[in-house]
C-alpha positions as a printed NumPy array, in Angstrom:
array([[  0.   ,   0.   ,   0.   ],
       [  1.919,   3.25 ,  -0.921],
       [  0.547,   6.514,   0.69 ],
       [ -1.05 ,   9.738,  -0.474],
       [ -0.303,  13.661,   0.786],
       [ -1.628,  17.   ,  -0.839],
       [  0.546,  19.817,  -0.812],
       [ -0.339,  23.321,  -0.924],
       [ -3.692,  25.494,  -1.184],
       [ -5.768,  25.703,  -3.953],
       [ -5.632,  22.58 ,  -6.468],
       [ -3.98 ,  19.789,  -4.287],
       [ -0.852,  18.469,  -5.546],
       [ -1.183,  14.389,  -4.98 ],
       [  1.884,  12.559,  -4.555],
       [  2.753,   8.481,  -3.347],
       [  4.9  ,   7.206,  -1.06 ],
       [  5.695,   3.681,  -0.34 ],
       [  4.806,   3.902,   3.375],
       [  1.417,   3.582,   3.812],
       [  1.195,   6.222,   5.944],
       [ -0.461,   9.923,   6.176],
       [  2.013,  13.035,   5.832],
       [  1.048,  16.333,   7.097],
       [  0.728,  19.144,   4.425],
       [  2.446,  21.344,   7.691],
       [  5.937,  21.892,   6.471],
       [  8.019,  19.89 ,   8.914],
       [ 10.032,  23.372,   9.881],
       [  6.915,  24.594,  11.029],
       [  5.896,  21.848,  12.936],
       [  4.291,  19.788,  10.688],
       [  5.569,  16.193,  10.021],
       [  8.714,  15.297,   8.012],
       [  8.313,  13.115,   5.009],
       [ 11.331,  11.428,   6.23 ],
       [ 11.494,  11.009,   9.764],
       [ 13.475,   8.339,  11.275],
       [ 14.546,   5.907,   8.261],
       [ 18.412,   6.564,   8.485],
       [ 20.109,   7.262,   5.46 ],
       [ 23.242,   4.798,   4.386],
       [ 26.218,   5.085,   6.545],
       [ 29.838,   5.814,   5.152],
       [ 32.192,   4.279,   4.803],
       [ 30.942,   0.199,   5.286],
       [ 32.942,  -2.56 ,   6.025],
       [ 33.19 ,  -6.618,   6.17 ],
       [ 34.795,  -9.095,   7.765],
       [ 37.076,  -9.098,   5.165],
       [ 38.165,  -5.266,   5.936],
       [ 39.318,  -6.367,   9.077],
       [ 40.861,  -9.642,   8.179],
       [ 43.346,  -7.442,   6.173],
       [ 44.272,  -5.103,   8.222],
       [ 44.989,  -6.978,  11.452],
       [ 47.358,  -9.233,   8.612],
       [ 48.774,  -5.809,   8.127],
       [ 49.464,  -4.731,  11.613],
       [ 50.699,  -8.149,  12.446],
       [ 53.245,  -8.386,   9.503],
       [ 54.861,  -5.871,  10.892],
       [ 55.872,  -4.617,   7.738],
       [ 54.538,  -1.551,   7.787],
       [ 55.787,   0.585,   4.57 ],
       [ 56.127,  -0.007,   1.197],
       [ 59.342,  -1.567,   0.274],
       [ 58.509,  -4.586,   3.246],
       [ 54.754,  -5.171,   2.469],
       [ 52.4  ,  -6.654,  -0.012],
       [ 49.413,  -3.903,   0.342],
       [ 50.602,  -0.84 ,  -1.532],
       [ 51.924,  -2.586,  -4.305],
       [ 48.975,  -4.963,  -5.208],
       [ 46.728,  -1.858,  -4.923],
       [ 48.584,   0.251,  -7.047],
       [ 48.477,  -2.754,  -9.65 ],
       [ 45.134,  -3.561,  -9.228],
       [ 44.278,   0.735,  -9.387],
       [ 46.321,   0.485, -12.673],
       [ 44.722,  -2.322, -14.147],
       [ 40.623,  -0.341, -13.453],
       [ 42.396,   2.778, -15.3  ],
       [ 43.387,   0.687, -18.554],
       [ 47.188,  -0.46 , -17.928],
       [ 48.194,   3.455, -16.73 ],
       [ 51.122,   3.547, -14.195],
       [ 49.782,   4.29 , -10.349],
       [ 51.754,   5.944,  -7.709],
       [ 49.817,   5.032,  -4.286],
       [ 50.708,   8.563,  -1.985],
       [ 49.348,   9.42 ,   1.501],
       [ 46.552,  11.251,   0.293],
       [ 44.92 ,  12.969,  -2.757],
       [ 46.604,  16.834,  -2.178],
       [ 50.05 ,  14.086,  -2.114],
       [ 49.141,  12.979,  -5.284],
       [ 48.352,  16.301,  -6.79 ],
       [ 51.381,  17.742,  -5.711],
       [ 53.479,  14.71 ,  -6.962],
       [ 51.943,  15.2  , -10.39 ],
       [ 52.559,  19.082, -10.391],
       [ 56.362,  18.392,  -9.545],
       [ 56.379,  15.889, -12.575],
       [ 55.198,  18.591, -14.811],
       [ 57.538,  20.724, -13.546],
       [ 55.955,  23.127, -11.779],
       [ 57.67 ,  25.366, -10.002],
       [ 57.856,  29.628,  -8.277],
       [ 56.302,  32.105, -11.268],
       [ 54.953,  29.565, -12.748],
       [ 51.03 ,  29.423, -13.256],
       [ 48.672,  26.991, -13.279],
       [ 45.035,  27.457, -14.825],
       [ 42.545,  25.889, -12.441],
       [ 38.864,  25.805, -11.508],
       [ 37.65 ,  28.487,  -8.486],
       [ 34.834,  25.591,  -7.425],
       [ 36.571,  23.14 ,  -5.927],
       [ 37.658,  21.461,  -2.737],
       [ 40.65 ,  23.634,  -1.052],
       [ 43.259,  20.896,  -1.582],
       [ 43.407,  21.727,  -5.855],
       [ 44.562,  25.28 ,  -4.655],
       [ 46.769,  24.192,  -1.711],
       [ 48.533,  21.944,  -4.346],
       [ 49.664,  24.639,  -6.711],
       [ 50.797,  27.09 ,  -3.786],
       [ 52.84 ,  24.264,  -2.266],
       [ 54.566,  24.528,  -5.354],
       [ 54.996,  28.015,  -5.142],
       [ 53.095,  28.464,  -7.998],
       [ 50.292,  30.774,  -8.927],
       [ 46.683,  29.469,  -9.655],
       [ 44.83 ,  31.396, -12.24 ],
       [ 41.129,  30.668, -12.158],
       [ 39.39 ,  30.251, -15.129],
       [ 35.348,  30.953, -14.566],
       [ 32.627,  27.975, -14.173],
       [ 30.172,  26.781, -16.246],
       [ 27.527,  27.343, -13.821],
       [ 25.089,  24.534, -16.129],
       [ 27.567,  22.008, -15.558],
       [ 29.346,  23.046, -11.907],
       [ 32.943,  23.096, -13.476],
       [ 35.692,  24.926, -15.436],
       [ 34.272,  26.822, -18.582],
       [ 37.197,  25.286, -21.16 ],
       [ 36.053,  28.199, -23.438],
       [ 37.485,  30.218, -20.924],
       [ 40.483,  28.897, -20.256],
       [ 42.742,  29.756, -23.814],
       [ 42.613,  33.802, -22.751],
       [ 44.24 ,  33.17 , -19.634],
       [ 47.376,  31.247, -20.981],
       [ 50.248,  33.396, -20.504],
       [ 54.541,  32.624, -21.262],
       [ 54.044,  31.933, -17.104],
       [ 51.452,  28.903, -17.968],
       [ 52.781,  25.406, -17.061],
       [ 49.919,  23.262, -16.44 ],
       [ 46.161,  23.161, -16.686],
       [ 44.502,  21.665, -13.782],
       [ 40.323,  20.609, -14.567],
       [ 38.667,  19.287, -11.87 ],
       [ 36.004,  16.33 , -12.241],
       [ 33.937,  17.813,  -9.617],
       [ 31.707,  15.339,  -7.863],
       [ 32.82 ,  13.334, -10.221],
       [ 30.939,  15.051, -13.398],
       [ 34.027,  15.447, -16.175],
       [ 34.988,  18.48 , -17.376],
       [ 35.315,  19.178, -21.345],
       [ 38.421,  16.86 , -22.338],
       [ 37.993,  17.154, -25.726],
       [ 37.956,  20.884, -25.472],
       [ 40.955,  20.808, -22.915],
       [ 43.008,  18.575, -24.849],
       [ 42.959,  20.375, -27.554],
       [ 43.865,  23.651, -25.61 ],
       [ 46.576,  21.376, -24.518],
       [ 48.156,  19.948, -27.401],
       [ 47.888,  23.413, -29.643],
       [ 49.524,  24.869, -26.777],
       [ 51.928,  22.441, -25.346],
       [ 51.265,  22.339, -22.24 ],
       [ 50.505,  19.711, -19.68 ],
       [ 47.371,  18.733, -18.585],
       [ 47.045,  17.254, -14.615],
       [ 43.294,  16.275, -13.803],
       [ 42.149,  15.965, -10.382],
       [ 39.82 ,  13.368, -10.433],
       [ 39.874,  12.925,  -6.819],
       [ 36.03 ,  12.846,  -6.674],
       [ 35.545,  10.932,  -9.609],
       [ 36.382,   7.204,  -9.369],
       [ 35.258,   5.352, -12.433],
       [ 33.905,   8.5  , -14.079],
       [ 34.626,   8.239, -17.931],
       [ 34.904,  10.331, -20.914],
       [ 34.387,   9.217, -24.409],
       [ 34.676,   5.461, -22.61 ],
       [ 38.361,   6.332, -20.89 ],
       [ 38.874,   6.857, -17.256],
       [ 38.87 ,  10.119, -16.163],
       [ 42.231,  10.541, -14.943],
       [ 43.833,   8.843, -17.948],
       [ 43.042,  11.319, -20.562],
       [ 45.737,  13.769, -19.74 ],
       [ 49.152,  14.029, -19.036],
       [ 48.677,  12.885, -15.358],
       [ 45.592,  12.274, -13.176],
       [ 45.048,  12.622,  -9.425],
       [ 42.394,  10.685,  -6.808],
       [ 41.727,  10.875,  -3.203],
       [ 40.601,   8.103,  -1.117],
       [ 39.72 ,   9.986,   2.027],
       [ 37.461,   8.497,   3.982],
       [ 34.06 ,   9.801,   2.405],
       [ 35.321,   9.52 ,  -1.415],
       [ 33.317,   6.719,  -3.56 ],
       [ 36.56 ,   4.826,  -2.49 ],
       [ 37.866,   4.907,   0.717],
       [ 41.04 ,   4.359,   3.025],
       [ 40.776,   7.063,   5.876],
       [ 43.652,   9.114,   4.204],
       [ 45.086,   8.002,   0.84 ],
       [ 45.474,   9.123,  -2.773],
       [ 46.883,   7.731,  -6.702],
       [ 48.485,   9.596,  -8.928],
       [ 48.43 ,   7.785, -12.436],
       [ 49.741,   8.313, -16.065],
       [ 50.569,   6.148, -19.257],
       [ 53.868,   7.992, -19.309],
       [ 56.301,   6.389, -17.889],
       [ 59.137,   9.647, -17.458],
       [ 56.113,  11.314, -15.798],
       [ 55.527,   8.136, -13.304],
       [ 58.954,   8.164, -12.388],
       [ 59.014,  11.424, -11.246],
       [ 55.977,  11.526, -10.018],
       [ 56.941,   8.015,  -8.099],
       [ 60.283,   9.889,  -7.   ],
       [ 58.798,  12.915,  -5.529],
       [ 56.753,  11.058,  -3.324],
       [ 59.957,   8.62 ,  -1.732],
       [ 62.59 ,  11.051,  -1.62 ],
       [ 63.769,  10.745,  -5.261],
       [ 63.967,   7.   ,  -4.532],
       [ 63.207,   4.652,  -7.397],
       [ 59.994,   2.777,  -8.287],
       [ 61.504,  -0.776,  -6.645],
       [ 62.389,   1.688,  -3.486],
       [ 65.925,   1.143,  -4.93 ],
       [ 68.818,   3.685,  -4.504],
       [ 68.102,   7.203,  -5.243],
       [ 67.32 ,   8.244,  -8.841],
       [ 70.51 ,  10.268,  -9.797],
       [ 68.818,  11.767, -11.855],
       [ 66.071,  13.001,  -9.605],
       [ 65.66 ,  16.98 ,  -8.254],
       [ 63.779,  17.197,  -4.771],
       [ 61.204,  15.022,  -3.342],
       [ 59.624,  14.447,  -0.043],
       [ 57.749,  11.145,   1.889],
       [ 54.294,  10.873,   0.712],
       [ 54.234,   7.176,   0.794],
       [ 50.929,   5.523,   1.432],
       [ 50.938,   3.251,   4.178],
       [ 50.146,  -0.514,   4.691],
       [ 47.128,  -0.227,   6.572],
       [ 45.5  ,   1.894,   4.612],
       [ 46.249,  -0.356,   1.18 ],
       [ 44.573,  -3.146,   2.836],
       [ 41.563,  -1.057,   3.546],
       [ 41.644,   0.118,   0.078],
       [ 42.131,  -3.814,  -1.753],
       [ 38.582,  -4.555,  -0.169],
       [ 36.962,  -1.547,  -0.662],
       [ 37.708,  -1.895,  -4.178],
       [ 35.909,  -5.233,  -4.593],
       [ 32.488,  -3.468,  -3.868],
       [ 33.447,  -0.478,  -5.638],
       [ 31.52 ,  -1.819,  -8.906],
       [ 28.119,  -2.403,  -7.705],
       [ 28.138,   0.585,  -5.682],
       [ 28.639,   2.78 ,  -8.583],
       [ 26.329,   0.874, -10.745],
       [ 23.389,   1.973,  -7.205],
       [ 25.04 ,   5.191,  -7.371],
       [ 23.995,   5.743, -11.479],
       [ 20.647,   4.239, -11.049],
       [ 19.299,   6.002,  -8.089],
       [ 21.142,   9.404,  -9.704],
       [ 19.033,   8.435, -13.096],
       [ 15.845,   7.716, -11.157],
       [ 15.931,  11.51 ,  -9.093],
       [ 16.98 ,  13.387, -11.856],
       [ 13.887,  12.051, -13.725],
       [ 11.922,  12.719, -10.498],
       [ 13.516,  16.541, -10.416],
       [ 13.325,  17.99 , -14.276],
       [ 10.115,  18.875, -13.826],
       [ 10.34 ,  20.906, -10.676],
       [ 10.827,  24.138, -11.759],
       [ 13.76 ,  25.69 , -10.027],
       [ 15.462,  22.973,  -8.936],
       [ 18.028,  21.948, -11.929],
       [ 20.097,  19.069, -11.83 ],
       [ 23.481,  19.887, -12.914],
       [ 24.333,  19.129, -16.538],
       [ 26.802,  16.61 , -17.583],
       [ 28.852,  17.181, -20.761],
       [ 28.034,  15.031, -23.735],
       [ 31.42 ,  13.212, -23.452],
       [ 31.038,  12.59 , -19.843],
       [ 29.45 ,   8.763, -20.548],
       [ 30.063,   7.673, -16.974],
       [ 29.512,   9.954, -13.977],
       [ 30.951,   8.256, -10.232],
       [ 28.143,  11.142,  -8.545],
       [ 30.01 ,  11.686,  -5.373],
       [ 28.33 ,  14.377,  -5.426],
       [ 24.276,  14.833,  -6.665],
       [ 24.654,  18.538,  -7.866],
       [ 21.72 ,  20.733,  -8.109],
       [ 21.506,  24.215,  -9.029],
       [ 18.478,  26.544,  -7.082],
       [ 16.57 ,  29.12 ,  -8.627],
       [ 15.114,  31.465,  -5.723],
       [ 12.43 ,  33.187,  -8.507],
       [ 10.598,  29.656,  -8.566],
       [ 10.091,  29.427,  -4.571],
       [  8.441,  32.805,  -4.359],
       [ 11.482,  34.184,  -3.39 ],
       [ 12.956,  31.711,  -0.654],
       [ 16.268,  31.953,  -0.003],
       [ 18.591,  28.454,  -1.084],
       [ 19.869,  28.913,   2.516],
       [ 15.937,  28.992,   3.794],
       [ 15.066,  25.851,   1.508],
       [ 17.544,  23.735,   2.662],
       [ 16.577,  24.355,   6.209],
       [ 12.949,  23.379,   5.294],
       [ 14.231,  20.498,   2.765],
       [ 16.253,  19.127,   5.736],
       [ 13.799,  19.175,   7.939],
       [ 11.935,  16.944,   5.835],
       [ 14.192,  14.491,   5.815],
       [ 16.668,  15.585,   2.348],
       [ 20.173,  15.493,   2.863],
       [ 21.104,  18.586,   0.978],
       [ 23.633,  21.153,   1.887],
       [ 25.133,  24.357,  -0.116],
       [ 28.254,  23.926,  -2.402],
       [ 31.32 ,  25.404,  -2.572],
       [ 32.047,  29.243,  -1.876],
       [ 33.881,  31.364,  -4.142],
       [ 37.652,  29.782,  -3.08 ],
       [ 39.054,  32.494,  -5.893],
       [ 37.949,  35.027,  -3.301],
       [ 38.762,  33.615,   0.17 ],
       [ 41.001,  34.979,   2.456],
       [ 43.556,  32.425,   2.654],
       [ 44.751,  33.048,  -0.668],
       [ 45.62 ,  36.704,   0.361],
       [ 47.109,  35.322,   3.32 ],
       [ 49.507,  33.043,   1.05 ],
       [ 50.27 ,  35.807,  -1.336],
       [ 51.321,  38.092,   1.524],
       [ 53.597,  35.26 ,   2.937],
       [ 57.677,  35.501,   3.339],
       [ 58.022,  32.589,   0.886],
       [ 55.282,  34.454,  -1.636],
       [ 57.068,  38.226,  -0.791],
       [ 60.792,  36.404,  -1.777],
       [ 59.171,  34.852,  -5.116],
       [ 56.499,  37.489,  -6.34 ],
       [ 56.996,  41.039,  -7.011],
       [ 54.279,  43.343,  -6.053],
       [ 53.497,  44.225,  -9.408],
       [ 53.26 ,  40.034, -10.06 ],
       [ 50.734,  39.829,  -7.176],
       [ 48.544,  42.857,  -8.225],
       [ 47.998,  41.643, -12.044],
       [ 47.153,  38.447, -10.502],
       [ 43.929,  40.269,  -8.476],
       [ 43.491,  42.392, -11.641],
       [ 42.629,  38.582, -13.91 ],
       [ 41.314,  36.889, -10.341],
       [ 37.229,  37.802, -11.781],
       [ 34.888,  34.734, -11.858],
       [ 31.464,  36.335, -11.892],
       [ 29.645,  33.059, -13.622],
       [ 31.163,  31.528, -10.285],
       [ 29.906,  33.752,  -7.738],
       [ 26.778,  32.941,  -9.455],
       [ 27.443,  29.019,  -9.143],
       [ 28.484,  29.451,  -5.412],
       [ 24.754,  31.058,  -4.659],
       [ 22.762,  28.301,  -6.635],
       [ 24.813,  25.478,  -5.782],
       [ 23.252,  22.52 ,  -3.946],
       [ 24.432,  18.666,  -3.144],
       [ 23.872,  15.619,  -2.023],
       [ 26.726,  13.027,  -0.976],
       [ 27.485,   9.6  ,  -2.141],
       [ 26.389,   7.587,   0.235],
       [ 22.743,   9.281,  -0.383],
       [ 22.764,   7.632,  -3.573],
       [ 23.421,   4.091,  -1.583],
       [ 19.356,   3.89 ,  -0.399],
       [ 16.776,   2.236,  -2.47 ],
       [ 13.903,   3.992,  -5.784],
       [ 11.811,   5.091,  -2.636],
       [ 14.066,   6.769,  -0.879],
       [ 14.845,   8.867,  -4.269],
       [ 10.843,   9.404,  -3.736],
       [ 11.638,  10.82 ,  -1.113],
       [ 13.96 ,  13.212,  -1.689],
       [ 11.435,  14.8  ,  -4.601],
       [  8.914,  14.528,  -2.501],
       [ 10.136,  16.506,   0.112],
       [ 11.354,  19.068,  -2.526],
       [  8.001,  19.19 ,  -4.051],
       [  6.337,  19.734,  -0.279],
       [  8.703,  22.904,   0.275],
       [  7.898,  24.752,  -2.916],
       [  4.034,  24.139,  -2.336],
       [  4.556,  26.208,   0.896],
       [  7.293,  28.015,  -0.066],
       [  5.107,  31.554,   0.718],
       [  4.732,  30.26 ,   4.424],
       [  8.407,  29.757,   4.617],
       [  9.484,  32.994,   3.832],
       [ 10.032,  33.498,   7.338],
       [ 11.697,  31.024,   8.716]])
């Protein structure tokens, strides 16, 4: 038996759920009940048996780094072999990896590197670790990620990389990138670190330029607490990228490379390898729940006006949706507020929460630039044509409609999707009332 609820005055609005149950029209905010009130969504991350099995054979090994144990090399095989043969350097953590693939591509002080302004803070703290500059080129606030037809303007003789970011794991415009890329000559790193198994064209995101980056942090589609892959099919850029990571130490953990520059420890560790080698067995059917339930809302949503799901590029033919991204139109809720709708869609029972900010505009960056080490590199002059080309405006406007859901929403069953719309739906049918909340 699947239940009924009306929504709003005048005509009712009749929708199902699979409960059986009466819902209050009362907007939950308001006192009224929630669509969605004590059904728990699915935790994250999830283990087995097997999860555990591994790591206690880890800890009791005793052979706790990389040259010694079994666990960060059969990962980084097995993470090569799901991104089509492409060498993988396992590193302590995504902004590791990033930063390993940066020094392969030789980034260095004055340099610049063209990168999105909506994006986790790790992308940017990459690039300054490096000394380098990031120049942000604007959004495409449709899709939630780097405008490519904004990106050829901003190359400069300072340009040494181009960094897109697979946000949420939608993929930004390859084609368009590449070509940018190849006309241009210079390197391409992608930070897929939100997008495991996303594809473009049928290739793994990460694979399609000169290097690709992934973080397995603990809430990523794939998790190890802390972790992170760089990967490449070039071998001169694995190497380096491998070297950076173990102290300019070779790929068998061998004597140093004497050919190698600087490099640091960013070496992923045994326990967290393990983790990852089961994880990665239920990675599959996860994302296949993931692209179903993210298929099934999105065909619940379209009609909502409003409420826009975020738009994948035609080339993007597999999206990992760590992220569900949604873009809110105030105009179609009589003027509520995204911050006032996601009160009231919470409160229902929705999991939604705001986007990113601006991170072209936030203070830390001013706080970097006005550092010793920045000071000894940059002139002033350097630092105030930076602010003069540091305008995203299609951004800004991204930042104030941007919405999400996690991954681990997308875990639940069809009705719980029902849900989600449902409680949507309920919130603009009293979207008047809420203006005051």
């Amino acid at each position: 038996m699947r239940r009924r609820f009306f929504l709003g005055s005048g005509p009712a609005l009749m929708l199902t759920q699979p409960e059986g149950r009466a819902v209050d029209q009362k907007p939950a905010i308001l006192g009224g009940e929630p669509i969605r009130a004590k059904q728990p969504w699915p935790s994250w991350p999830q283990t087995t048996p097997a999860d555990e099995a591994d790591l206690l054979e880890a800890l009791r090994a005793c052979k706790w780094w990389r040259k010694e144990g079994r666990f960060v090399r059969e990962f980084e095989k097995a993470w090569s072999a799901r991104m089509g043969g492409a060498h993988c350097v396992a590193t302590a953590n995504g902004t590791g990896a990033l930063m390993a693939s940066l020094h392969a591509v030789d980034v260095g002080p004055k340099d610049e590197v063209i990168v999105s302004p909506y994006t986790f803070v790790a992308t940017i703290n990459s690039i300054l670790a490096q000394y380098a500059l990031p120049v942000f080129a604007d959004s495409d606030p449709e899709a939630g990620l780097i405008d490519a037809a904004k990106i050829e303007s901003l190359i400069t003789p300072q340009t040494r990389c181009i960094m897109p970011v697979h946000l949420g794991g939608y993929v930004a415009d390859m084609d368009r990138i590449m070509d940018i890329s190849k006309r241009r000559n210079i390197p391409v790193v992608e930070d897929a670190c939100q997008a495991h198994l996303s594809e473009w064209r049928g290739r793994k995101a990460a694979t399609i330029g000169h290097l690709g980056c992934f973080s397995f942090q603990k809430f990523k589609n794939l998790p190890g607490g802390e972790a992170g892959a760089a990967v490449t099919m070039d071998e001169k850029l694995y190497r380096r990228a491998y070297g950076f990571h173990s102290h300019y130490r070779m790929p068998d953990e061998g004597p140093h490379d004497p050919a190698g520059t600087n490099g640091i420890n960013l070496r992923l560790a045994e326990f967290q390898a393990a983790i990852l080698l089961n994880q990665l067995k239920r990675l599959d059917e996860q994302a296949r729940r993931r692209e179903e339930n993210a298929a099934a809302l999105t065909s619940m949503l379209k009609d909502i006006p409003g409420i826009a799901p975020m738009r994948m590029h035609p080339g993007c033919t597999r999206n990992a949706y760590h992220l569900y991204m949604l873009r809110y139109d105030a105009r179609a809720f009589s003027g509520l507020t995204r911050d006032q709708f996601l009160r009231a869609v919470r409160a229902e029972g929705a999991p939604m929460s705001a986007g990113y900010g601006p991170l072209n505009r936030d203070r830390f960056l001013e706080n970097t630039l006005n550092s010793r080490p920045f000071r000894a590199i940059y002139t002033q002059q350097e630092i105030e044509r930076w602010r003069e080309r540091n305008q995203c405006p299609s951004n800004d406007r991204l930042c104030r409609e941007g919405m999400w859901m996690g991954q681990s929403t997308l875990l639940a069953s069809r009705s719980d999707m029902e849900d989600i719309a449902a409680a949507v739906r309920k919130v603009k049918a009293n979207a008047g009332q809420l203006l005051k909340i």
